[in-house]
C-alpha positions in Angstrom: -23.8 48.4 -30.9 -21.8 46.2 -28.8 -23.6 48.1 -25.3 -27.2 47.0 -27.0 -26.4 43.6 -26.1 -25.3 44.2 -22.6 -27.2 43.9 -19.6 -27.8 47.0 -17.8 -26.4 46.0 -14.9 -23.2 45.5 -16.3 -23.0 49.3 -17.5 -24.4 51.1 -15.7 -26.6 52.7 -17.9 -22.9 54.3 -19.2 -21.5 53.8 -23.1 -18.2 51.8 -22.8 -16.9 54.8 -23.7 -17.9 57.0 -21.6 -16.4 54.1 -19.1 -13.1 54.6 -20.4 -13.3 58.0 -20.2 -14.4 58.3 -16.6 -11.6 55.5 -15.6 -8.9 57.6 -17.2 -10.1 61.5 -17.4 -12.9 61.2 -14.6 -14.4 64.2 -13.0 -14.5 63.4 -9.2 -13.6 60.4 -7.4 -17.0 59.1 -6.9 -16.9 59.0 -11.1 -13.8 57.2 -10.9 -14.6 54.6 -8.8 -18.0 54.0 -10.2 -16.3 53.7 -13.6 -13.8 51.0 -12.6 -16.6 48.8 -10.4 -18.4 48.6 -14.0 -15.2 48.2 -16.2 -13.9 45.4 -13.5 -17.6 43.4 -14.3 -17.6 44.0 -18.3 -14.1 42.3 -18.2 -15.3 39.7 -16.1 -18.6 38.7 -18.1 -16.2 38.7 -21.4 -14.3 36.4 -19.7 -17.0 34.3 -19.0 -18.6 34.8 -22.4 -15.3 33.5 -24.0 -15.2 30.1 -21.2 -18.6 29.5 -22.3 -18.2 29.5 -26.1 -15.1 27.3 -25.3 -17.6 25.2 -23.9 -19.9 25.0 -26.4 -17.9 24.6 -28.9 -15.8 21.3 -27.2 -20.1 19.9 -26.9 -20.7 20.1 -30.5 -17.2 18.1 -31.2 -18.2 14.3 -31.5 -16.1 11.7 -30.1 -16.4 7.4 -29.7 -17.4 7.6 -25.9 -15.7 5.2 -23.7 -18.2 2.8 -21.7 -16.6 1.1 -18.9 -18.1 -2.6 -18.1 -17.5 -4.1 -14.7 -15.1 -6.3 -15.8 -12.4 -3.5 -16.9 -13.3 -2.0 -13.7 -12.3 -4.4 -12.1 -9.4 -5.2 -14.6 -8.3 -1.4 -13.8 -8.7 -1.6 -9.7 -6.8 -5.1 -9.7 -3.5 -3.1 -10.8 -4.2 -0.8 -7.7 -2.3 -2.5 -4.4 -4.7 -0.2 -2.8 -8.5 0.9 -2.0 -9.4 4.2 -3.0 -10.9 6.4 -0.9 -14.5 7.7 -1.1 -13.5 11.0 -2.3 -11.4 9.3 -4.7 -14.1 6.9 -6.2 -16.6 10.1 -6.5 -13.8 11.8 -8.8 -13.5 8.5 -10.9 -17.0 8.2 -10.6 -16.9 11.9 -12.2 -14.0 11.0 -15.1 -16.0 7.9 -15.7 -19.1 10.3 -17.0 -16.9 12.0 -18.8 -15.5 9.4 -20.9 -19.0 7.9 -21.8 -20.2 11.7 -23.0 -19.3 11.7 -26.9 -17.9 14.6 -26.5 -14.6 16.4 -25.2 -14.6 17.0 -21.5 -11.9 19.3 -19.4 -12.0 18.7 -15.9 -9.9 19.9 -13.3 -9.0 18.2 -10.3 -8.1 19.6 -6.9 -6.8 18.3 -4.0 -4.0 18.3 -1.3 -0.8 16.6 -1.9 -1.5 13.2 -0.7 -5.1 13.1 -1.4 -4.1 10.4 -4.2 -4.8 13.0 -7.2 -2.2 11.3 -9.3 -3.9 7.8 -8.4 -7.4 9.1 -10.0 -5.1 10.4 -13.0 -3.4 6.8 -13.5 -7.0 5.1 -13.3 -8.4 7.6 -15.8 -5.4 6.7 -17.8 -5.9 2.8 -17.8 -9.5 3.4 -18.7 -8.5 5.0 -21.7 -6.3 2.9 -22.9 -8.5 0.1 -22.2 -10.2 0.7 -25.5 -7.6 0.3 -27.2 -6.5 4.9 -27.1 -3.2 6.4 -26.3 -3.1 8.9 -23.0 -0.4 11.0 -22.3 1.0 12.3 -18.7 2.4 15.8 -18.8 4.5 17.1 -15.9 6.3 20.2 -15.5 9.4 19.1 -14.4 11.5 16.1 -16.2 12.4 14.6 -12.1 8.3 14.6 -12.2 7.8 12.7 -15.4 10.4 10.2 -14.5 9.0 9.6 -11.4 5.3 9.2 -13.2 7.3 6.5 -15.6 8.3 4.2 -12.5 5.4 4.6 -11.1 3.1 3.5 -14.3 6.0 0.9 -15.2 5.5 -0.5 -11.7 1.9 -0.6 -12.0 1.6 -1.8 -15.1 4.1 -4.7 -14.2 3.7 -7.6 -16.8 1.3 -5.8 -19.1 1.6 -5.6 -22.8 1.1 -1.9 -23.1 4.0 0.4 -24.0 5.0 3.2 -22.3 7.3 6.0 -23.5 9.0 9.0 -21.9 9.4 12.4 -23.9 11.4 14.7 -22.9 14.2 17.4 -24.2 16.3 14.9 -26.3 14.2 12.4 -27.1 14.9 10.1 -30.3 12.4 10.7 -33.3 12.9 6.8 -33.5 10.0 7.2 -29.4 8.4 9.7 -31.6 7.4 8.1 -35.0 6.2 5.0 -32.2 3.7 7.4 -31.0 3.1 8.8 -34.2 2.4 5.0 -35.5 -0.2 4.4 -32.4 2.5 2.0 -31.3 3.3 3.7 -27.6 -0.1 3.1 -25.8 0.9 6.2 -22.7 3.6 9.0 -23.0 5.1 10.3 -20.3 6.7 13.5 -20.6 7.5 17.4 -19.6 6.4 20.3 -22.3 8.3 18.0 -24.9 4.9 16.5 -25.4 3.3 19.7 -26.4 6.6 20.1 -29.0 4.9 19.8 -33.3 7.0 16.4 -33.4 5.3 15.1 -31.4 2.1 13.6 -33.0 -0.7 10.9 -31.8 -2.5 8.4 -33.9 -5.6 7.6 -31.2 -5.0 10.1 -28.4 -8.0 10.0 -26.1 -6.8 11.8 -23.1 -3.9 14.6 -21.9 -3.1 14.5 -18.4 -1.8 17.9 -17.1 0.0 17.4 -13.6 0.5 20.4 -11.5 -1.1 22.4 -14.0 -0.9 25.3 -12.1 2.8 25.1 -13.0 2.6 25.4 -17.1 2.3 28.7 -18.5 -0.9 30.7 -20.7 0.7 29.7 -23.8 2.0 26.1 -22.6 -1.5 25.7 -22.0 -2.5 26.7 -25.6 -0.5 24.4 -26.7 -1.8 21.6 -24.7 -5.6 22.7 -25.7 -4.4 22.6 -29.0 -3.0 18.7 -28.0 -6.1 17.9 -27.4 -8.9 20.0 -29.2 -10.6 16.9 -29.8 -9.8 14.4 -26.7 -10.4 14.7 -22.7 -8.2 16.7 -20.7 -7.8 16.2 -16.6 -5.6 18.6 -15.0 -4.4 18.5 -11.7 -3.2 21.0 -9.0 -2.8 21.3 -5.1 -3.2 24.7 -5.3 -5.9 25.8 -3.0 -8.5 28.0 -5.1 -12.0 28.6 -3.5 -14.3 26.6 -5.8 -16.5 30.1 -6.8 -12.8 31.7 -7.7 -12.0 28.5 -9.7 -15.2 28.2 -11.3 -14.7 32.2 -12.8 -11.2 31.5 -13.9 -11.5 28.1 -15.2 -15.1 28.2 -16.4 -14.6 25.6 -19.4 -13.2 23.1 -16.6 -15.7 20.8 -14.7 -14.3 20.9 -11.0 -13.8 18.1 -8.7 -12.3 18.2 -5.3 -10.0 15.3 -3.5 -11.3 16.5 -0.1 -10.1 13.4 2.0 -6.5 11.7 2.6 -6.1 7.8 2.3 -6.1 6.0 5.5 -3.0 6.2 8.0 -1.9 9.7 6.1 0.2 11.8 8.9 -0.9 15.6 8.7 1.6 18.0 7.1 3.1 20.3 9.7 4.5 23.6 8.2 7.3 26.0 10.2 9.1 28.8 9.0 12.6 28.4 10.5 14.7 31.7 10.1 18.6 31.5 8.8 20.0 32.2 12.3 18.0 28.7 13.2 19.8 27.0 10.3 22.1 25.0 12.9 19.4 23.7 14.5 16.9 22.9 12.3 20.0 20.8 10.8 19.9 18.8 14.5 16.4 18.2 13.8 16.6 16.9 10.8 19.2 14.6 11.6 17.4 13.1 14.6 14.4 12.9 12.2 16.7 11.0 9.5 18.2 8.6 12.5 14.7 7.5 13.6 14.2 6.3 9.8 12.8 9.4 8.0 14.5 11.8 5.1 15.0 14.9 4.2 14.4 16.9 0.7 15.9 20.2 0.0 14.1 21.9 -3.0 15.7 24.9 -4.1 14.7 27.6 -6.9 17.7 27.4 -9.2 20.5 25.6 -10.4 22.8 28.1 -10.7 23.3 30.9 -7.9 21.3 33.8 -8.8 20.5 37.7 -7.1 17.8 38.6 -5.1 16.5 38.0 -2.1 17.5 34.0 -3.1 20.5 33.9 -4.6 21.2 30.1 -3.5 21.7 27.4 -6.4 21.5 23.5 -6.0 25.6 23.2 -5.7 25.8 26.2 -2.9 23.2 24.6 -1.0 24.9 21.3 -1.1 28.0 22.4 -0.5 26.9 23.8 2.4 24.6 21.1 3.6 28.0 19.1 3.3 29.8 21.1 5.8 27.5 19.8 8.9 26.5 16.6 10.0 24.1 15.7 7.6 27.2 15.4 5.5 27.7 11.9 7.1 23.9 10.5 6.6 24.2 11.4 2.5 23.6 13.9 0.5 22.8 13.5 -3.2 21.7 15.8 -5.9 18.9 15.6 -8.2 18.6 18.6 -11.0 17.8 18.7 -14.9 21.3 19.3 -15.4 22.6 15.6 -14.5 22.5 12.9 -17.1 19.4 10.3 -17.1 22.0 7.4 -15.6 23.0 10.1 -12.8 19.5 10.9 -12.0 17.8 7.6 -11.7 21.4 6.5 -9.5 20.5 9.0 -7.3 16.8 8.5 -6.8 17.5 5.3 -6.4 20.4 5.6 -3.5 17.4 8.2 -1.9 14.3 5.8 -2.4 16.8 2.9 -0.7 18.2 4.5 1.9 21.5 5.0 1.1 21.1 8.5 0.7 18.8 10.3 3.6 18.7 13.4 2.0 18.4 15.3 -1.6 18.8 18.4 -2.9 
């Protein structure tokens, strides 16, 4: 019987059914309560049970491992026109162990936006495909994965590898590449997860703002990579016991310290009758050089308590002075050409705030 292989502890002395029944026909309070306590810790170890054959199962898959000599260490740090940070080198120092174990490895990766998470990503990347693998960099949001794109393309500035967005749309001429080994990193939103989209020599999924992708987007992506490291990534802040019970078949590494010269993040909740003046804030803020982002829920205007899309928030962003710094909009809806014209006018200048 299935309670003959369950600690006592976990029962209560009590048949599961006899749990049930005191959860949903109980015969005093004290029963009831008693009977959900021990209910609440079988669910809990089954959980567990099933992140630790996960596990087990990932250790008895055999993989090449990926040794890293000095020299493509320093190969890989050469591209960086920056020092890591110490928290940041303990984290490679971590992926680094991984690659080298023979077998899959999931890690997850926490850290506060602008701890340089996406910098360890980029290096774990590079060391991949160092030996010759193909990686792939999956973001939730197609603005994301373009903005991944520059960044590797930038970094990777006069290098022979090939790099490849996927995305909604993509030509099957970028996918049979892949599919040939011929694209060393893809880029991309769920597209990557999509059955036409196959790998000749993946060696490592990158998941960024995991937190972000749903139980059976994340299926998919285990599926991805049944046989290759994964590294996820999230800023959301989950004590490490909590993270440990939910993600059990994760190792867990923290990004507990910001790069040099990093300004703290100040956070205010400004009310709607406030709206005129937060507006003369952020204009002084844009004249002394800085710029403002508006990030908004929808596209469209919905219901609700939010019923706000991109072009009512911009069309009333255009009736006060902002109006005369720039304003330009960036949403899934524009065309590619559209989009990157209007990063770009934000990234230069021309624009000093986005919506």
């Amino acid at each position: 019987a299935l309670e003959d292989s369950l600690p006592e502890i976990l029962t209560g002395g009590r048949s599961i059914d006899r749990l049930y029944r005191g959860l949903h026909q109980p015969e005093s309070s004290a029963e009831l309560e008693v009977c959900h306590q021990q209910l609440a810790r079988l669910e809990l170890y089954f959980h567990a049970e099933g992140q630790a054959r996960t596990r087990r199962r990932r250790q008895q898959v055999r993989i090449d491992p990926l040794p890293l000599t000095k020299k493509i260490r320093d190969r890989i740090e050469a591209r960086f026109p920056f020092d890591f940070t110490g928290a940041q080198n303990r984290v490679i120092g971590e992926i680094d162990q991984d690659l080298q174990a023979g077998f899959p490895r999931a890690r997850l990766v926490q850290g506060d936006v602008g701890s340089g998470k996406t910098a360890v990503a980029l290096w774990a990347i590079l060391a991949a495909v160092a030996h010759g693998k193909q990686a792939a960099l999956v973001a939730p949001t197609m603005t994301l994965a373009e903005q991944h794109l520059r960044t590797l393309e930038k970094l990777l500035s006069g290098s022979r590898l090939k790099i490849s967005l996927v995305v909604s749309g993509t030509s099957s001429d970028v996918k049979e590449e892949i599919s040939r080994g011929e694209v060393d990193i893809v880029v991309g939103t769920h597209a990557v997860m999509s059955d036409s989209v196959q790998f000749q020599r993946l060696a490592l999924v990158v998941v960024d703002e995991e937190q972000k992708f749903g139980v059976g987007q994340r299926q998919k992506l285990a599926a991805k990579g049944a046989s290759v490291h994964r590294l996820h990534l999230s800023a959301t802040p989950i004590p490490r016991s909590l993270a440990l019970a939910l993600r059990g078949e994760f190792d867990l590494s923290r990004v507990d310290e910001k790069p040099p010269g990093r300004q703290p993040v100040k956070t205010r909740r400004v009310p709607s009758d406030r709206f005129p003046a937060a507006i003369d804030f952020l204009c002084r803020e844009i004249d002394d050089g800085q710029r403002a982002l508006f990030v908004v829920p929808r596209i469209e205007d919905g219901d609700g308590d939010d019923p706000q899309g991109v072009e009512q928030v911009a069309k009333r962003l255009l009736e006060t002075t902002l109006a005369s710094r720039g304003i330009t909009l960036l949403q899934g809806r524009l065309s590619p050409e559209e989009r990157s014209r209007n990063m770009e006018k934000f990234r230069q200048g021309r624009s000093a705030a986005r919506v």
